[in-house]
C-alpha positions, 0 to 999 in steps of 0.5 A: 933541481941539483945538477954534479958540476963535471970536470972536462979536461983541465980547465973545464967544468960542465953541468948537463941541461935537464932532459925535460927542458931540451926535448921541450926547447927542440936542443941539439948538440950543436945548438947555440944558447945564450948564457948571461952572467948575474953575480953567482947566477947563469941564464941560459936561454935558447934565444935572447930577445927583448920581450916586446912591450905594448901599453894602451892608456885611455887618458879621457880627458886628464891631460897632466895625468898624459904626459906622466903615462909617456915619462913613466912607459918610457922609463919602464921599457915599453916599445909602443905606446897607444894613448887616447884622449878626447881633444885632438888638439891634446898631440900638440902637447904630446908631441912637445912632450917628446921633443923636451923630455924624451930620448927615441920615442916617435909618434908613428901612427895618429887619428882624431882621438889617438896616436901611437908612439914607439922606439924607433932606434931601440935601447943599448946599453953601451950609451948608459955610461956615456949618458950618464955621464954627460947628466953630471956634466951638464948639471954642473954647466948649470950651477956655474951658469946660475952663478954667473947669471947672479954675479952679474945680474942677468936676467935673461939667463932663465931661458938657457937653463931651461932648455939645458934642464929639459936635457937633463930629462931627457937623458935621465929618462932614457938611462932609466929606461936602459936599467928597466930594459937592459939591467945593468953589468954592476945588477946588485946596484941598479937601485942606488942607480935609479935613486942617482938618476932622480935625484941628480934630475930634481939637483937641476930642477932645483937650479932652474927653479932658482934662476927662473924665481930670481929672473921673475921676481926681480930679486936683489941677492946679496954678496952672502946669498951668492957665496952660499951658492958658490959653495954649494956648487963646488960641494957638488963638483966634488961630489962628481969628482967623488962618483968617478973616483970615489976617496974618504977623504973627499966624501968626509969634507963633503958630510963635513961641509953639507952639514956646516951649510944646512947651519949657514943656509938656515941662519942666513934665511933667518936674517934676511928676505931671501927666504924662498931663494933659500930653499933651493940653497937647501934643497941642493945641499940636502941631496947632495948630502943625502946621496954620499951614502950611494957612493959609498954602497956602490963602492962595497963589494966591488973594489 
């Protein structure tokens, strides 16, 4: 369907609705439509509204698979979320699940053998920057406490990170579920969004899996073990100073220096016992190595 952009005085364009559509939506000439803006695209709606939406999940008696459904339906937008399970004691798990993991699900309504969880405050979109950012400041918090706890030796740091990680969840998957529910202004990039929100997750499980290892293990690092660490820290700093204000030379010295660690890292696990706390040293570096390219493919056609 072709509709003749019409010039309107000097600064107006119009295009007329097609009759079939208007007779159908009951428009008048003084009815209000929404229009929404999406790159060379318009949708017009004679009404914006969310589409409510409702998911029934019977877990049985798969208690991981439980926890997994509620991270997943949340990320993907859904308003009410009916479980049901065998072990009534099973809520008290689903309850933690929503206290550790999850941003404005609440249980509403429970029986013996199910419950069921809705949206209370509902998603917007103005606090997808604000939480994102706070992810970035958070993960960073983490590195640097992960190094002071192995500068001087404290073990009891493990606890902190944790709760701090949990966190981190929690804000991931709600600015995930934003970009499933609400889009995003910048919609060509929604993905390398998605793909940053994961990845910066599994950056803090790495940590917390570092620190918690170390604290379990009663591990001795070394003065080298902890200069790695270090530099890996300050390669993830600029890496968040890059996402806000993106410039080449930062993102070469970043593939540059992600690339002279995977070397160093691998070298040093040869050498030396600390080959499990070498991973998470990899792990780190490769994601953030990994995830310079989404910079800069946020950056094309938007500048």
């Amino acid at each position: 369907m072709k509709r003749n952009v019409v010039r309107h005085g000097p600064s107006t364009l119009t295009v007329s609705l097609p009759a079939s559509w208007v007779k159908k939506q009951n428009l008048s000439p003084k009815t209000i439509v929404d229009v929404e803006e999406k790159g060379n695209q318009l949708i017009i709606r004679t009404k914006k509204e969310d589409e409510f939406l409702r998911l029934e999940v019977d877990l049985k008696n798969n208690k991981r698979v439980g926890t997994r459904y509620i991270n997943s339906a949340h990320r993907k937008g859904v308003d009410e979320l009916v479980l049901f399970y065998q072990d009534p004691s099973y809520l008290k798990r689903i309850e933690q699940c929503l206290a550790d993991e999850i941003l404005g699900y609440e249980i509403v309504k429970q029986g013996k053998n199910f419950c069921v969880i809705k949206d209370i405050p509902g998603t917007k979109f103005e606090e997808f920057n604000v939480l994102f950012e706070r992810i970035w400041i958070i993960i960073v918090s983490i590195s640097e406490d992960v190094l002071e706890a192995l500068k001087n030796k404290d073990r009891k740091t493990a606890d902190n990170i944790t709760a701090l990680d949990k966190r981190v969840n929690k804000f991931t998957n709600f600015c995930m579920r934003i970009l499933n529910k609400r889009g995003h202004p910048d919609y060509k990039n929604i993905s390398i969004y998605y793909d940053l929100l994961r990845e910066l997750e599994e950056i803090s499980d790495q940590y917390k899996y570092l620190i918690e290892y170390y604290s379990k293990k009663n591990i001795k690092v070394s003065a080298e073990y902890i200069r790695l660490l270090e530099r890996n820290n300050e390669s993830l700093k600029l890496f968040y100073k890059c996402f806000y204000k993106p410039k080449d030379e930062d993102l070469e010295f970043l593939l540059i220096e992600t690339k002279k660690m995977y070397e160093e890292v691998a070298n040093y696990a040869d050498k030396n016992s600390e080959r499990i706390l070498t991973t998470f040293l990899f792990s780190i570096n490769d994601k953030i190595r990994s995830l310079l390219s989404n910079i800069t493919e946020l950056r094309i056609l938007n500048e």
